[in-house]
C-alpha positions in Angstrom: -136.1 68.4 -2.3 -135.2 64.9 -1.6 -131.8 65.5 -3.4 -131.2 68.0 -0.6 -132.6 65.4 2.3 -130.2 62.9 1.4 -126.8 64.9 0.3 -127.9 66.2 3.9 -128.9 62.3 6.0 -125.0 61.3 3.6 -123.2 64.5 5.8 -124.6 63.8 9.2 -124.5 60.1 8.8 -120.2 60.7 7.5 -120.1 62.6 11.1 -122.0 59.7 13.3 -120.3 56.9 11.8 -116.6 58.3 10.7 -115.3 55.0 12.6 -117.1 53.0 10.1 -116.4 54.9 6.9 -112.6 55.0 7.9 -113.3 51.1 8.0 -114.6 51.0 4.7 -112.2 52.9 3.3 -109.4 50.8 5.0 -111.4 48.0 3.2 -111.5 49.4 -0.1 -108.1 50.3 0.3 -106.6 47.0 1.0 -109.1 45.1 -1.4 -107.1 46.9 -4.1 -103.6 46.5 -3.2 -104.3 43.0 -2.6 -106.0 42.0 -5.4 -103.3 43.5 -8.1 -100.9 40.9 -6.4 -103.1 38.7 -8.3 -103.0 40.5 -11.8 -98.9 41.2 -11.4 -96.7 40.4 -13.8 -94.0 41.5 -13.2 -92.6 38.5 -11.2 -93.6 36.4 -14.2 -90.5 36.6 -15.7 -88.4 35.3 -12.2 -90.7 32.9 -10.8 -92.0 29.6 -11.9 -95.1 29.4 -9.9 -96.4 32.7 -10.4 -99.9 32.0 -9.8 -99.7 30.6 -6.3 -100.0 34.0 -5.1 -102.6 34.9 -6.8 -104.3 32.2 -6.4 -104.0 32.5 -2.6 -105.1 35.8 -2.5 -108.3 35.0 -4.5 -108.9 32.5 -1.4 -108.7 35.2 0.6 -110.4 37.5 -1.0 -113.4 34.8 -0.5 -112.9 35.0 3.2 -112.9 38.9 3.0 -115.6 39.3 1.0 -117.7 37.3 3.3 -117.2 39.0 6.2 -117.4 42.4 4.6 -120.6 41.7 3.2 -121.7 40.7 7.2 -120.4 44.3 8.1 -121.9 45.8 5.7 -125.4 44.1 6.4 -124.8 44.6 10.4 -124.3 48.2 9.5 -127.1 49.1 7.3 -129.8 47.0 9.6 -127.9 48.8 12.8 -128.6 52.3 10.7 -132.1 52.1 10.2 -132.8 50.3 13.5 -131.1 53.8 14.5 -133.6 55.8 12.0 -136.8 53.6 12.4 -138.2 56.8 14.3 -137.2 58.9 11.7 -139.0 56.7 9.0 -142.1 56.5 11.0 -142.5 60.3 11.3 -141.9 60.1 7.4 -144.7 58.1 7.2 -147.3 59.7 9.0 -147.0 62.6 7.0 -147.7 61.3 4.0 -144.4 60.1 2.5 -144.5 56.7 0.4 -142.9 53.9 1.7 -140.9 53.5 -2.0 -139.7 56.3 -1.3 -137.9 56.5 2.0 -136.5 53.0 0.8 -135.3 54.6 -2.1 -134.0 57.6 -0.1 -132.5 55.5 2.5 -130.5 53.0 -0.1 -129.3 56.2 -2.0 -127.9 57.2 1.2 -126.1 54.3 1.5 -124.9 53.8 -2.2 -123.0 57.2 -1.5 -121.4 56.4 1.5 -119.7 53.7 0.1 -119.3 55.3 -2.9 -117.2 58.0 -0.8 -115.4 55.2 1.0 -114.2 53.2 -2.3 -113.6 56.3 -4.1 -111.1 57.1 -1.0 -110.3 54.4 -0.2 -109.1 53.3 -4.3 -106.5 56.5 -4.0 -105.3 54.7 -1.0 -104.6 51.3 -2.3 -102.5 52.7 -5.3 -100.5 53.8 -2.6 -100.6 50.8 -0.7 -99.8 48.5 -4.0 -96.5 50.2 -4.2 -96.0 49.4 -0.5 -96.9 45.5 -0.9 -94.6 45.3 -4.2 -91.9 46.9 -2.6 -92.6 44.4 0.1 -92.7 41.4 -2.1 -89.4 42.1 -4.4 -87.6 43.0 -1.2 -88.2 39.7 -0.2 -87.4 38.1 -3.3 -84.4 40.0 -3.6 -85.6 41.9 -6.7 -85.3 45.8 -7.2 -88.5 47.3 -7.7 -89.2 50.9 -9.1 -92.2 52.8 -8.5 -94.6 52.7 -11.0 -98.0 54.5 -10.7 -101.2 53.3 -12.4 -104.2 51.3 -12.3 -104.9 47.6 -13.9 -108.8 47.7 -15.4 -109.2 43.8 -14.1 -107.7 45.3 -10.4 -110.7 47.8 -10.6 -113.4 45.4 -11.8 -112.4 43.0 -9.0 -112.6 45.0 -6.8 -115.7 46.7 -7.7 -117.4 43.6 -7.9 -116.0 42.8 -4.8 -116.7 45.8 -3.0 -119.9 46.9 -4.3 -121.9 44.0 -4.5 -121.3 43.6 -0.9 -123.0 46.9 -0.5 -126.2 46.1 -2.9 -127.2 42.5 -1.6 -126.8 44.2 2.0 -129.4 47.3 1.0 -131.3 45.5 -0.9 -132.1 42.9 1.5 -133.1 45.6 3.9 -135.1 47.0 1.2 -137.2 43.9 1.6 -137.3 44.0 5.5 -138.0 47.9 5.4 -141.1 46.7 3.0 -142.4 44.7 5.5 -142.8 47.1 8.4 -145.1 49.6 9.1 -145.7 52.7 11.4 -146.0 50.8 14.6 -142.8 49.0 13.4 -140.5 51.7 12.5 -141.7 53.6 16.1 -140.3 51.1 18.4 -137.5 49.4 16.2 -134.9 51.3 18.2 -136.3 50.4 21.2 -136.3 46.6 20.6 -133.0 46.6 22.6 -133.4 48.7 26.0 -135.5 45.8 27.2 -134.2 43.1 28.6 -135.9 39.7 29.4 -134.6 38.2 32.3 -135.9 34.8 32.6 -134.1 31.4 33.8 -131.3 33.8 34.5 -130.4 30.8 37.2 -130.1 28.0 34.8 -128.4 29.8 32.0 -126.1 30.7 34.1 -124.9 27.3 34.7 -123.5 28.1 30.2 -120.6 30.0 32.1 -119.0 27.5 33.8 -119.7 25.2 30.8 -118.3 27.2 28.5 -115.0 27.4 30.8 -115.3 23.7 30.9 -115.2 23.0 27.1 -112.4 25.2 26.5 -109.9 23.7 28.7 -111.0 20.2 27.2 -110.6 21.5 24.0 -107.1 22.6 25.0 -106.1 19.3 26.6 -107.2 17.4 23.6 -106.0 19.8 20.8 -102.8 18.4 20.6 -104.1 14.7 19.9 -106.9 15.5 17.5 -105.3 13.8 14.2 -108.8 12.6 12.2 -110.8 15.2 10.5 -114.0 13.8 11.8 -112.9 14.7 15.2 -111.1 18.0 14.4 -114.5 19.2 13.0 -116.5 18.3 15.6 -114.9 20.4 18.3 -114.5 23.2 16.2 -117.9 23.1 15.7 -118.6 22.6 20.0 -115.5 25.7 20.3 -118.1 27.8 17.9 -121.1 27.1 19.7 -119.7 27.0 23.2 -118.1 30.8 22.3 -122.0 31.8 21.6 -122.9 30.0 24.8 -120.4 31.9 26.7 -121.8 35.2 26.5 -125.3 33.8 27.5 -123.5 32.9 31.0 -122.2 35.8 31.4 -124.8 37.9 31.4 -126.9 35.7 33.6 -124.4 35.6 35.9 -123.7 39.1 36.3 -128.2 39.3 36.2 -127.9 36.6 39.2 -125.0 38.3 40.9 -126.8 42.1 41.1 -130.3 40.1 42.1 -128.5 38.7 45.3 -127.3 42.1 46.4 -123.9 41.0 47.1 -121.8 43.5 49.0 -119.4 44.2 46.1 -122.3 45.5 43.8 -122.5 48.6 46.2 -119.1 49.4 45.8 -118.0 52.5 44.0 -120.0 52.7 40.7 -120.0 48.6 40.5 -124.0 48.5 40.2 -124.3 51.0 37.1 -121.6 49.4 35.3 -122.8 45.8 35.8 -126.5 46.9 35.1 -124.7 47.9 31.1 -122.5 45.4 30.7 -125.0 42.9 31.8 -128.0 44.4 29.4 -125.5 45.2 26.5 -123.6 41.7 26.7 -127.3 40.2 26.6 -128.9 42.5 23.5 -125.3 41.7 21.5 -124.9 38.2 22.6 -124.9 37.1 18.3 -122.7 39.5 17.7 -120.0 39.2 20.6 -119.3 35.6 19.5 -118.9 36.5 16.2 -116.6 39.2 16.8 -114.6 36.7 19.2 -114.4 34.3 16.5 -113.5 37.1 14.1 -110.9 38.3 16.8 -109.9 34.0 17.3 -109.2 34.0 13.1 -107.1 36.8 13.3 -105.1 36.2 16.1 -104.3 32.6 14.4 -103.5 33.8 11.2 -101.1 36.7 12.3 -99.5 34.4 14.8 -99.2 31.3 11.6 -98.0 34.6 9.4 -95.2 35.4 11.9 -93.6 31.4 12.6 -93.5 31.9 8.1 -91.8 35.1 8.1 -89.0 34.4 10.8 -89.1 30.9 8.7 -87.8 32.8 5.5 -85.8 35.7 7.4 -83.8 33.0 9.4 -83.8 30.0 7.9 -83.3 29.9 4.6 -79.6 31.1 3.7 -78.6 28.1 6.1 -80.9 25.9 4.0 -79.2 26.2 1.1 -75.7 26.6 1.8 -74.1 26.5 -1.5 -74.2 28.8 -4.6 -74.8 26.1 -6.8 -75.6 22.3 -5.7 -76.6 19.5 -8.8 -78.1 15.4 -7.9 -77.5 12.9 -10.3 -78.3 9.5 -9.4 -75.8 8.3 -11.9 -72.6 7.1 -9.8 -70.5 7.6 -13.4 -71.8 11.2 -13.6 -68.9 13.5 -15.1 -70.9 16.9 -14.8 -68.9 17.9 -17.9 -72.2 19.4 -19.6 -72.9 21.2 -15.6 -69.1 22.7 -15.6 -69.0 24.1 -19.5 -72.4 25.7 -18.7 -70.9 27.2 -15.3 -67.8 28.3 -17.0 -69.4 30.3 -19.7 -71.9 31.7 -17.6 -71.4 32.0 -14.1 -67.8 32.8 -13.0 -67.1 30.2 -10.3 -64.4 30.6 -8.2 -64.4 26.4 -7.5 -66.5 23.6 -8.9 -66.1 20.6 -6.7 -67.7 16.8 -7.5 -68.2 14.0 -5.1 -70.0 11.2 -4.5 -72.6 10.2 -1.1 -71.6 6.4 -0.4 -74.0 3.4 1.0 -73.0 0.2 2.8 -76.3 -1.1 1.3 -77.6 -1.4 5.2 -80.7 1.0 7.2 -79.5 0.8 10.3 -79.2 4.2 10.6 -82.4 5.3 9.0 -84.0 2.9 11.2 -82.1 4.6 14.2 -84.3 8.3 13.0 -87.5 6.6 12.4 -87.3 5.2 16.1 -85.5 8.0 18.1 -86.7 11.4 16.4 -90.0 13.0 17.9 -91.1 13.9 14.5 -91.8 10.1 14.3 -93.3 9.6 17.3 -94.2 6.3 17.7 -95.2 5.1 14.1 -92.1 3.0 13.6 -92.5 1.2 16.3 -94.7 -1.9 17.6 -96.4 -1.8 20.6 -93.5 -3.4 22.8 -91.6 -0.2 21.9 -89.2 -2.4 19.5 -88.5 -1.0 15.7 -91.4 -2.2 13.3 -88.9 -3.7 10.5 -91.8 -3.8 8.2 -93.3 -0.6 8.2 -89.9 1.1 8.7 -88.7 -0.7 5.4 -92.2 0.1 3.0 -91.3 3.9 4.3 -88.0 3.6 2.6 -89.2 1.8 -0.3 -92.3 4.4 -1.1 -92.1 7.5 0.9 -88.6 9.3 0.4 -88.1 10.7 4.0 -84.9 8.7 3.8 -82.9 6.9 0.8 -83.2 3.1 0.8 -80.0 2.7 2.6 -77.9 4.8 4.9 -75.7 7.6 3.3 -72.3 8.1 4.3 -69.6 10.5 2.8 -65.2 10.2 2.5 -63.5 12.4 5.3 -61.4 14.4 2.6 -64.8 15.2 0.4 -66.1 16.3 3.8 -63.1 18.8 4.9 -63.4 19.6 1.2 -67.1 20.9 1.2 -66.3 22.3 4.8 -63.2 24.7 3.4 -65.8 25.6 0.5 -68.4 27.1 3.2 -66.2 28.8 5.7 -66.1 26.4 8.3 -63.3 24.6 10.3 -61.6 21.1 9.0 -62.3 17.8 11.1 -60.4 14.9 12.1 -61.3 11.4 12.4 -58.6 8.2 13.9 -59.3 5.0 11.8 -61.8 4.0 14.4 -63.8 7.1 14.4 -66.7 8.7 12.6 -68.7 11.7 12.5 -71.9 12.2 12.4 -73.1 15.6 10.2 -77.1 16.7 11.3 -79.8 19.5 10.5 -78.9 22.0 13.4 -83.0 20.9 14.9 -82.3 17.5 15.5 -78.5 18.0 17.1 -80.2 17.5 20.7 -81.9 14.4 19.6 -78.9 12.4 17.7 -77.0 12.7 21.2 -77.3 9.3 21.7 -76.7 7.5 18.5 -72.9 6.9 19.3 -74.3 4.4 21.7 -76.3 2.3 19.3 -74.6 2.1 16.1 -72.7 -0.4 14.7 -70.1 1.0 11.9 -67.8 -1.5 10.4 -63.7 -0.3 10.1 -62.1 -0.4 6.9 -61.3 -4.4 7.5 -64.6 -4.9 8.0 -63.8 -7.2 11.0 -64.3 -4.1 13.7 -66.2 -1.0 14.8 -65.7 2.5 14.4 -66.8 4.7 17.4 -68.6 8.1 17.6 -66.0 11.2 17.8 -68.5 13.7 17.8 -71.8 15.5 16.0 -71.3 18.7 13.9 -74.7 20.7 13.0 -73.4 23.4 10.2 -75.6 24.1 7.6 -74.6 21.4 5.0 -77.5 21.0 2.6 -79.4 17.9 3.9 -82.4 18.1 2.5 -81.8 15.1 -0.5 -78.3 16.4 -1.4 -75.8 15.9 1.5 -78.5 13.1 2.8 -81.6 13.3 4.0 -81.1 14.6 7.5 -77.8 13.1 8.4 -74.6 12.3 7.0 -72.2 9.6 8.1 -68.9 10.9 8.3 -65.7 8.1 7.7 -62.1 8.3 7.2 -61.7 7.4 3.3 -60.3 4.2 3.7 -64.1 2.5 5.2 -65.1 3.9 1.5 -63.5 0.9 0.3 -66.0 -1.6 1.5 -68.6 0.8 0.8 -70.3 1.9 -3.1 -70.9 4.9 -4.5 -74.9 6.0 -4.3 -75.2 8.6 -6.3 -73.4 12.1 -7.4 -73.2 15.8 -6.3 -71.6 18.7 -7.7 -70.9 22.1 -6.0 -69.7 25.6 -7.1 -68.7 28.6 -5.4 -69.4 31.5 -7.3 -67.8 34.3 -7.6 -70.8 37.3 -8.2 -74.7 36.7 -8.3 -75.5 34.0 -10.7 -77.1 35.3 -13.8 -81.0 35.0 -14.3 -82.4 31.6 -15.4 -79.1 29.7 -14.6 -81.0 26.9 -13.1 -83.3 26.7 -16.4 -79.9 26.5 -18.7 -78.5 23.8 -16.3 -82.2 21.7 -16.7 -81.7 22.0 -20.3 -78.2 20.6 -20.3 -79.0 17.8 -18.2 -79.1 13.7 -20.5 -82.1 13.4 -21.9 -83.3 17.3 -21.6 -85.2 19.1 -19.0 -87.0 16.7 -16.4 -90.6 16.9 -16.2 -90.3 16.8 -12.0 -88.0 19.9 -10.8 -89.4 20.0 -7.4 -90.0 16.3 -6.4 -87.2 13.7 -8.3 -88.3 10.6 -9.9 -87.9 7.6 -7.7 -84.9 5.8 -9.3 -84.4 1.9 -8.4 -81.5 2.3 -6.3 -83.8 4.4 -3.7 -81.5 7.6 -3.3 -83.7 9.9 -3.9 -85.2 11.3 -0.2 -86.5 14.5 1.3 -85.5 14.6 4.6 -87.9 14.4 7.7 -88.6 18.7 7.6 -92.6 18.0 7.6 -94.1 21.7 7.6 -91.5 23.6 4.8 -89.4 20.9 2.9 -88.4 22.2 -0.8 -85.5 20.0 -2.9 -84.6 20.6 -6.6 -81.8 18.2 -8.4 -80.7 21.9 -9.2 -80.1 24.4 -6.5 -79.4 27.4 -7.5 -78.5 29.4 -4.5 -80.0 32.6 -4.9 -83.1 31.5 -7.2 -84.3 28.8 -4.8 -84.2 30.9 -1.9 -86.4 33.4 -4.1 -88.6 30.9 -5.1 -89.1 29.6 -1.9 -89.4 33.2 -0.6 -91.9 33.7 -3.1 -93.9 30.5 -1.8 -93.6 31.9 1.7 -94.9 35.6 0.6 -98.0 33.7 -1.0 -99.4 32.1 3.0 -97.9 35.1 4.4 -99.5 37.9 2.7 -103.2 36.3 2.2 -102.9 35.6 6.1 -102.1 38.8 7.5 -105.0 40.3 4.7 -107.3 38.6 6.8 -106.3 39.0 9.7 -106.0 42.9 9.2 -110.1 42.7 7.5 -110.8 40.7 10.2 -110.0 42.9 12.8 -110.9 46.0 11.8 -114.5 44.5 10.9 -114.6 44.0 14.7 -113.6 47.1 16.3 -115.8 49.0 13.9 -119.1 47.3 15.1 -117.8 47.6 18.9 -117.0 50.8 18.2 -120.3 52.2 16.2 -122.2 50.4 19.3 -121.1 52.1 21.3 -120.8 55.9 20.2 -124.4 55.1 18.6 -125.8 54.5 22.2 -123.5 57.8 24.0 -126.5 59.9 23.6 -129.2 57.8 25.8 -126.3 57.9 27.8 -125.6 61.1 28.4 -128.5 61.3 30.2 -127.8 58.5 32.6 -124.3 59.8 33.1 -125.9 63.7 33.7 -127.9 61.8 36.5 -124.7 60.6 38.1 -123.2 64.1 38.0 -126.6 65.8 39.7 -125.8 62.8 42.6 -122.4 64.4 42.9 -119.6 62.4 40.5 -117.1 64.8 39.5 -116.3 65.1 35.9 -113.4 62.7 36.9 -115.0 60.2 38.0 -117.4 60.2 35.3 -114.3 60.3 32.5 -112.8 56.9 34.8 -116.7 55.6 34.5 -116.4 55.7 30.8 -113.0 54.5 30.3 -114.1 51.7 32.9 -117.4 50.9 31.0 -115.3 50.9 27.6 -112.6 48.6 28.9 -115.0 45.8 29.9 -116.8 45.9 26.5 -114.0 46.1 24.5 -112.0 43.5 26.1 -114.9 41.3 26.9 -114.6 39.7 23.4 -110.7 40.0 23.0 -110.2 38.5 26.4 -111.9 35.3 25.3 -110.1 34.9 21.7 -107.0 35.4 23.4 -107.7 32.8 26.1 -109.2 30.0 23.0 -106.2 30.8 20.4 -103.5 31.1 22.8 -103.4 27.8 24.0 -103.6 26.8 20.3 -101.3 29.2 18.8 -98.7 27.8 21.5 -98.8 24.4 20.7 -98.3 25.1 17.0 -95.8 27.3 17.7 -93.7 24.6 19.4 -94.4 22.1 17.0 -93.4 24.7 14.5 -90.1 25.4 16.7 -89.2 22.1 17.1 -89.8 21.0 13.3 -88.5 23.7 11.3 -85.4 24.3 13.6 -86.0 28.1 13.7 -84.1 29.4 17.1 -86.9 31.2 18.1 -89.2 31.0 21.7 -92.3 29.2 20.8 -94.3 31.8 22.7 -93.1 34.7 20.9 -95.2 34.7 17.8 -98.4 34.8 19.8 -96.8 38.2 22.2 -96.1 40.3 18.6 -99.8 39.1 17.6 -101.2 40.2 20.6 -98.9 43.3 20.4 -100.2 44.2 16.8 -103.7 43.2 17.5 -103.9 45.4 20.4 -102.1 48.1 18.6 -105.0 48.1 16.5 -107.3 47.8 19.2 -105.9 50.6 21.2 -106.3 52.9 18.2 -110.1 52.3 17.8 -110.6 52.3 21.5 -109.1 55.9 22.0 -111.4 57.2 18.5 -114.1 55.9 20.8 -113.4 56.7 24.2 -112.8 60.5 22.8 -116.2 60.3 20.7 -118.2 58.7 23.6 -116.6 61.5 26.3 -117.4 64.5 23.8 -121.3 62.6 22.9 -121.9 62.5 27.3 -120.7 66.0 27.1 -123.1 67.5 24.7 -120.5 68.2 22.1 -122.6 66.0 19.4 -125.4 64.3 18.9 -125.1 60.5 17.3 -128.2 59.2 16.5 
C-alpha cells in the first residue's frame, strides 16, 4: 500500500515540478562532465601543469555544491510546505508520524534518483562535448571515446547525493517537530501579509539605490582588502534591504490611492507583486546575488576566451625563441637539436644591447597608466629610488634599457612577414606591444639617445607595434631600435636565438632543448633566475603575462591555452549552476501558486476580461517577477563588469569594446532566462485554465 502511495506522490510530483527535475538533471548532468576534467589523463602526456584544471574545477565544484545543496533544501521545505495539508489529513486518521517522514523522504530519494540517473546518461554526452572543447583549444585531435571513470561516478555521487540526504534529512527533523495544527496552516503561512512600518521601511529603497551608486563610484579605487570586504559585505546586505523597500513602497503607494493604481489592471498586479516580493524577500536577494555571480563570472569567462582566441598567436610570434643571459652564447647545442629534429627553414642568433643607463625604463614607469602614479613623488617628478629598487627586485623591466642593431632588426622583421625599416645616423626606432602604441607617442620628445660619436643625439623617426615577442625576449615591452654603428658604444646584454620552422614542431621539443641547455634542465621554466647583470624582465602585462627562456611556438600557446581553459571552464560551470538554480525556484514559485490563482483570475473573467487580456495579465505579472531580481544584478554587476572590462582592454591589448563582454553575458543569461520564462508562462496559462492542477 504505501509502495503504491509513493510510486504514485513520485508521478504526480515529476508532473508539478518537471521545471525542477529538468534542473536537477541539468545538474547531474553537468556535475559529471565537469568533474572527469578532473580525473583526465589524457592531456597528461602534453601539458606540464596538468592539475591546474582539475584543481580549479574541484574549487568549483565547492561553489556548486553549495548552492545545490540550498536548492535542494529550498525545494524539499517548499514541497512539504506545499503538502503540510496533505500530512495533516494523514495524521488525523491514524497514520504515524515515522511514517509519512519516511514516505515523504522516499519520495524524494526517487526523484533525485530519476534525475541523476538521467541526468549521468547526459553528462557522458556532455564529457565528450567539453573534451572536444578542450583539445580544440589546445590544438590536440580528440577521438570519441565512450565510458565511464569509477572516481567520476563516486564524485559525483557524493557530490550529488549527499546534497539530497542532509536536505531531507534536516526536514526530517523539522517535520518531527510539527504537529496537526502545524501541518494545517503551513501552506498558509505565506497568503498573509503583515503590513506594519510600511512608511519607514520604505525609506530601504532609496537607500539601497543610494549604496549602490557609491559602491559604483568607489569600486574603481578600492585597493585594500579590508575595504574590498566591507562593501561587499554592505552590496550583500543592501541587496536584501532592497527588496524590503520595494514592497513597502508599492504597500505605501496602493494605501494613498494614487490615480495610476486605477489604471487598467495596475491595482491586482501591484497587490501580487507587492505580497509576493514581501513573502520571498530571503529568497529574491539570494537569487539576485546568484544572478550578480553569474553574470561576473560569464562576463570574466568571455574577456579570457577572446584573450586566447585573439591574442595569443601575436604573443608569441616566432616558432621557436631561446634566452641565454650569456653574451658568449653560441647556441651550437640549440641548433644540432633543431637540425635533427625540427626541420627549420632558418635559425637566426642575435644579441639585445644596453648602454648601461634607465632612462628609458624610467620613461614607462612614469608615463604608462598601468603605473599610475607609483613611480612618482608627490610633485609629479620620477621617484629615482623606488623606480631603481623595481629594477633591481621586481623584473617588470631589465636593469638597464635594451636596445637592438638595425640589420638584426630588418633581420627578425623579414623572418615574420613584415616590411624592412630605415633609420639616417641620427634616427631611432622605437619597437612597442601593440596596447601601449597610443601611450609611447610622446617619448620622441623626452629621450636622450647618444649618436655613434657619442657627442650627439639621435631623434625619433617613428613607433612600429608588430608583434615582436616582448615579453623578456625582444625586451620587456619596448625595444630601442639604432643603426648598427651606435652598437659600438653600446654592450651586449644578453642572447636570443630564433628559428623558423618549416612543419609543426615535434612533441616535447621544448623538453629536449631544456635538457641540452649548460648545466641541464633549469629548475625555473616559467619565471628565470635573476642573473647579476638584471636582464631578466617580464614586461609590464599585469593580468596574463607567461615567459619561458624556451618558446616553443606551438607548445606555449597550448600551454597557455590550457591555463586559460582551466578559469574559463570552472567559471562558466558556475555561472551555468548558478543560473539555472535561480530560474528553477522563480519558476516552481510561481506554477506552485497558479492554482490559488486561477481562482482570482476566473473572478477577473466573471467582471468581463477577455481571455486576452487575462493571457497579457499573466505575461505582465510574470515579467515583473522574473525581472525584478535580474533587473537589479544587472544594474550591481554592470557597472563592475565594465570597469574590469576596460581595465582588462586596456592591459591585455585585446582590440575588443570594453562593453561587449557584459552584452554576450546578458545575451546568454537571458537566453537562459527566456527559456524558463516561456516553460512557465505556458504552465502558469494552462494551470489558470484548468488544464492541471499543481499543488
Amino acid at each position: 500500500m504505501l509502495r503504491k502511495l509513493i510510486f504514485r506522490n513520485v508521478k504526480r510530483s515529476v508532473s508539478d515540478y518537471l521545471v525542477y527535475m529538468f534542473t536537477m538533471t541539468a545538474v547531474a548532468a553537468m556535475m559529471y562532465a565537469f568533474n572527469s576534467l578532473i580525473f583526465q589523463d589524457k592531456v597528461k602526456n602534453y601539458m606540464e601543469t596538468e592539475n591546474m584544471l582539475g584543481a580549479m574545477i574541484g574549487l568549483a565544484t565547492v561553489f556548486v555544491v553549495l548552492i545545490v545543496a540550498w536548492l535542494i533544501n529550498y525545494m524539499v521545505r517548499f514541497m512539504l510546505e506545499k503538502r503540510s495539508t496533505e500530512f495533516g489529513i494523514y495524521l488525523l486518521l491514524g497514520m504515524k508520524k515515522k511514517i509519512i517522514s519516511r514516505i515523504y523522504i522516499r519520495e524524494n530519494l526517487l526523484l533525485g534518483a530519476a534525475a541523476f540517473l538521467i541526468g549521468m546518461f547526459a553528462g557522458v554526452l556532455l564529457e565528450q562535448v567539453l573534451l572536444a572543447i578542450l583539445f580544440s583549444l589546445m590544438r590536440m585531435e580528440y577521438h570519441l571515446s565512450f565510458g565511464l571513470n569509477k572516481w567520476t561516478i563516486l564524485m559525483t555521487v557524493l557530490c550529488y547525493e549527499g546534497c539530497y540526504l542532509l536536505a531531507v534529512f534536516r526536514c526530517r527533523r523539522k517535520f518531527k517537530k510539527m504537529n496537526i495544527h502545524d501541518l494545517m496552516n503551513a501552506g498558509r503561512q505565506n497568503e498573509v501579509i503583515r503590513e506594519k512600518h510600511e512608511t519607514v521601511k520604505k525609506l530601504l529603497l532609496p537607500f539601497s539605490v543610494l549604496f549602490i551608486l557609491a559602491f559604483w563610484t568607489v569600486f574603481r579605487f578600492l585597493s585594500d582588502m579590508v575595504q574590498i570586504m566591507l562593501f561587499l559585505t554592505g552590496l550583500v546586505i543592501t541587496i536584501y534591504l532592497f527588496y524590503v523597500g520595494v514592497s513597502a513602497w508599492i504597500i505605501c503607494y496602493v494605501r494613498k490611492k494614487k490615480n495610476g493604481i486605477y489604471r487598467g489592471q495596475n491595482l491586482f498586479l501591484l497587490r501580487q507583486f507587492a505580497s509576493k516580493v514581501r513573502t520571498m524577500q530571503f529568497t529574491m536577494g539570494t537569487l539576485t546575488a546568484l544572478f550578480t555571480i553569474a553574470l561576473m563570472g560569464a562576463s570574466i569567462a568571455l574577456m579570457f576566451t577572446d584573450y586566447e582566441n585573439v591574442m595569443l598567436e601575436k604573443k608569441f610570434p616566432f616558432d621557436v625563441q631561446i634566452y641565454s643571459p650569456d653574451t658568449d652564447e653560441d647556441f651550437a647545442w640549440a641548433r644540432k637539436i633543431l637540425t635533427e629534429s625540427a626541420g627549420p627553414e632558418e635559425i637566426f642568433q642575435y644579441s639585445i644591447y644596453t648602454d648601461r643607463e634607465a632612462q628609458v625604463n624610467f620613461w614607462m614607469l612614469t608615463n604608462l597608466r598601468s603605473f599610475g602614479s607609483i613611480y612618482r613623488s608627490p610633485d609629479g617628478s620620477l621617484n629615482r629610488e623606488k623606480a631603481e629598487k623595481m629594477l633591481e627586485t621586481e623584473g617588470i623591466y631589465c636593469r638597464y634599457d635594451t636596445y637592438m642593431g638595425l640589420s638584426d632588426y630588418n633581420h627578425l622583421r623579414r623572418m615574420l612577414g613584415y616590411g624592412e625599416i630605415s633609420l639616417g645616423e641620427k634616427e631611432y626606432a622605437v619597437q612597442i606591444k601593440k596596447r601601449l602604441e597610443e601611450e609611447v607617442q610622446g617619448i620622441g620628445n623626452d629621450l636622450k639617445i647618444a649618436d655613434a660619436s657619442g657627442k650627439g643625439y639621435l631623434t625619433c623617426a617613428g613607433i612600429y607595434a608588430d608583434a615582436f615577442s616582448q615579453d623578456g625576449h625582444n625586451g620587456g615591452d619596448y625595444l630601442i631600435v639604432v643603426p648598427d654603428e651606435v652598437l659600438v658604444r653600446m654592450q651586449p646584454f644578453y642572447s636570443e636565438l630564433t628559428a623558423d620552422l618549416k612543419d609543426s614542431p615535434p612533441e616535447g621539443l621544448a623538453e629536449k632543448l631544456y635538457q641540452a641547455m649548460p648545466g641541464g634542465q633549469r629548475e625555473a621554466k616559467y619565471y628565470r633566475d635573476a642573473s647579476s647583470e638584471g636582464n631578466n624582465c617580464l614586461g609590464s602585462d599585469n593580468i596574463i603575462s607567461y615567459t619561458e627562456d624556451v618558446l616553443v611556438r606551438e607548445q606555449t600557446i597550448r600551454n597557455v591555452k590550457y591555463l586559460l581553459a582551466s578559469i574559463v571552464i570552472p567559471l562558466f560551470y558556475i555561472g551555468l549552476v548558478f543560473v539555472c538554480v535561480a530560474m528553477t525556484v522563480l519558476s516552481v514559485q510561481q506554477l506552485s501558486d497558479s492554482a490559488k490563482y486561477r481562482f482570482r483570475y476566473d473572478v477577473l473573467s466573471k467582471l468581463g476580461l477577455e481571455r486576452s487580456g487575462i493571457n497579457r495579465l499573466i505575461r505582465k505579472q510574470l515579467t515583473a517577477y522574473y525581472l525584478c531580481p535580474a533587473f537589479l544584478a544587472a544594474l550591481i554587476s554592470g557597472k563592475m563588469i565594465l570597469q574590469v572590462s576596460e581595465i582588462f582592454v586596456r592591459e591585455t591589448g585585446v582590440p575588443t569594446l570594453a562593453g561587449m563582454y557584459f552584452a554576450v553575458s546578458m545575451a546568454l543569461f537571458f537566453g537562459i532566462y527566456l527559456m524558463y520564462f516561456l516553460v512557465t508562462y505556458i504552465g502558469f496559462k494552462q494551470n489558470v485554465e484548468g488544464k492541471q492542477t499543481v499543488r
